[in-house]
C-alpha positions in Angstrom: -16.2 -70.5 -18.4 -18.6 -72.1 -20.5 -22.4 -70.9 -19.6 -21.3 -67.8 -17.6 -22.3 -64.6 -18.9 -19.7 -61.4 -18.9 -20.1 -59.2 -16.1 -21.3 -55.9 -16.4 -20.2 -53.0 -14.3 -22.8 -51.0 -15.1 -25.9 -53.0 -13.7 -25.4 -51.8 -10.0 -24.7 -47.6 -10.8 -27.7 -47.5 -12.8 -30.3 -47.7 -10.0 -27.9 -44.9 -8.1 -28.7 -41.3 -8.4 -25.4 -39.6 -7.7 -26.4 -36.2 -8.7 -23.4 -33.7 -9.6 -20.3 -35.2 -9.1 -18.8 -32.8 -6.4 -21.4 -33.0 -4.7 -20.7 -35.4 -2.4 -18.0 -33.2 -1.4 -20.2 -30.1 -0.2 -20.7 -31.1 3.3 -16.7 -31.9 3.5 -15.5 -28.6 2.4 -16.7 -25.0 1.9 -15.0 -22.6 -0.3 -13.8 -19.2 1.2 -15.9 -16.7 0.7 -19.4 -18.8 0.8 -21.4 -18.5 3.7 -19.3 -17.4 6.4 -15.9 -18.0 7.0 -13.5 -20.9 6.1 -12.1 -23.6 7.6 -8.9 -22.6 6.1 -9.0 -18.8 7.4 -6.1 -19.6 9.8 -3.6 -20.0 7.3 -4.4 -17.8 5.0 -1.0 -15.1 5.1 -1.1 -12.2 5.5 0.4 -8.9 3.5 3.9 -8.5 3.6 4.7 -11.7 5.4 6.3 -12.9 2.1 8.3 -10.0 2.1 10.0 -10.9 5.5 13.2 -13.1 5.7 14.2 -13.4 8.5 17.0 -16.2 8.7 18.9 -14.2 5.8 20.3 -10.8 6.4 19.5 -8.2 3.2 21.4 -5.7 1.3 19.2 -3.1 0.4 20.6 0.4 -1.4 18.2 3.4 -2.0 19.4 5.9 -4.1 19.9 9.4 -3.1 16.2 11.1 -4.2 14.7 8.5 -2.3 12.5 6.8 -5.1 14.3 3.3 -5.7 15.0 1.1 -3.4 16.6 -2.7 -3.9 17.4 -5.4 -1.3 19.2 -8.2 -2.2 20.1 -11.7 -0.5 23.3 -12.7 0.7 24.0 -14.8 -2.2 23.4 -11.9 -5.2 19.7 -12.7 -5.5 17.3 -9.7 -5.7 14.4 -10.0 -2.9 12.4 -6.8 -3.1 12.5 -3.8 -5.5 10.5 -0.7 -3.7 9.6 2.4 -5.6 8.3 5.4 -4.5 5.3 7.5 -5.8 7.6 9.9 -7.4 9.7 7.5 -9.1 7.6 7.3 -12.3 7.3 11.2 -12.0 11.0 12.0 -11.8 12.1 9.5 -14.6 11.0 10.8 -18.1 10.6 7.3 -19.8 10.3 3.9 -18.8 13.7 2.7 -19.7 15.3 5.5 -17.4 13.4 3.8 -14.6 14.6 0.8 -15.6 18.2 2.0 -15.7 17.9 3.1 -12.3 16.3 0.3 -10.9 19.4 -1.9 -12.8 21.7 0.9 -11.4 20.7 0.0 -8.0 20.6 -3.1 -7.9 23.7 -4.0 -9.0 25.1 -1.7 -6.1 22.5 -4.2 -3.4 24.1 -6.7 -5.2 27.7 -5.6 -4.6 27.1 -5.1 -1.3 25.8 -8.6 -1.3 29.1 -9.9 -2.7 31.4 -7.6 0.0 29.6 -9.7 2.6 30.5 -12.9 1.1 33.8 -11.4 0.9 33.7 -10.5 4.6 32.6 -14.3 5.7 34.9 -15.5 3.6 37.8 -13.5 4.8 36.4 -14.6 8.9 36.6 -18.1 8.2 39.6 -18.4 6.4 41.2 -16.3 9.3 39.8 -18.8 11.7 41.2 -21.1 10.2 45.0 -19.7 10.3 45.1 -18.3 6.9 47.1 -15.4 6.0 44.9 -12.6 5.8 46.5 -11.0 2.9 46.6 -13.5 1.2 43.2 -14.1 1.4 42.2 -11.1 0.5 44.5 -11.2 -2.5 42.9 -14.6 -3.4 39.3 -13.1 -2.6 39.6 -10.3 -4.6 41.9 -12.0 -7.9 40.5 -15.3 -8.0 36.7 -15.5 -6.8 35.9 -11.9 -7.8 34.9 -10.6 -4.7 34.9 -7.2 -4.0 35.8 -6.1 -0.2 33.4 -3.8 1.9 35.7 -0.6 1.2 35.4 -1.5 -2.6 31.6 -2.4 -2.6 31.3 1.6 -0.2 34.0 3.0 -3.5 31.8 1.9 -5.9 28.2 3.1 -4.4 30.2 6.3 -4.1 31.5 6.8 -7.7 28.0 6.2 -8.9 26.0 8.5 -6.3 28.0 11.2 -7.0 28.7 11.0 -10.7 25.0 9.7 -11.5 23.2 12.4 -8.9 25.9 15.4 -9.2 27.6 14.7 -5.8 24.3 14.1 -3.7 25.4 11.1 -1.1 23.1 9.1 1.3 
């Protein structure tokens, strides 16, 4: 390799003018809110359609003034927490809202858990298990509560938390 000089990359961009550096991309894409609409527009989404789930059914428990509401997922998860206007009127500090809000979810949440108890219970039945042993083994082992415990529970707090008021 005697005689050959070293190659130079730089020989051939020199004589290009390239301008900005994104600017070859301007005639390929516009960015919404330029002139006119996007390209994109069609899937932008709109409110509330993150909100929706519609394959999963939801628990949701509003207590009895109406101001929280909570909806959880099947599996314990909390999808949505809803207050009302009044609920940072009616609760003195923040950290009573935030009791309530804890309050209530934990009941969305054991409603949640009754269901799994519920489709538990279904399949095991299905499948020729004793039901009360099932339930025994539902309830002692996993943890779960049943429906009428999950409706014992919401009641106990709705009435000892909001003087007997019930939804």
């Amino acid at each position: 390799m005697v005689g050959t000089q070293p190659f130079d990359d730089d020989d051939e961009v020199d004589t290009v003018d390239t301008g900005s550096d994104l600017a070859a991309f301007d005639d390929l894409f516009t960015v919404p809110g330029q002139d006119g609409p996007s390209d994109l527009d069609a899937f932008e989404v709109a409110p509330g359609d993150a909100e929706e789930v519609a394959a999963e059914p939801l628990f949701t428990v509003t207590n009895p003034p109406g101001t929280v509401t909570v909806a959880a997922l099947l599996d314990g998860r909390i999808h949505k927490i809803e207050l009302s206007p009044e609920a940072t009127t009616l609760a003195e500090t923040e950290a009573e809202l935030a009791a309530e809000i804890v309050v209530i979810a934990d009941l969305a949440i054991e409603q949640a858990r009754s269901a799994q108890y519920s489709y538990v219970l279904e399949g095991m039945q299905s499948h020729g298990h004793d039901t009360i042993d099932t339930r025994d083994f539902l309830t002692r082992s996993v943890g779960l509560p049943s429906p009428e415990q999950a409706r014992a529970t919401q009641a106990h707090v709705f009435s000892t938390r909001y003087g007997g008021l019930d939804d």
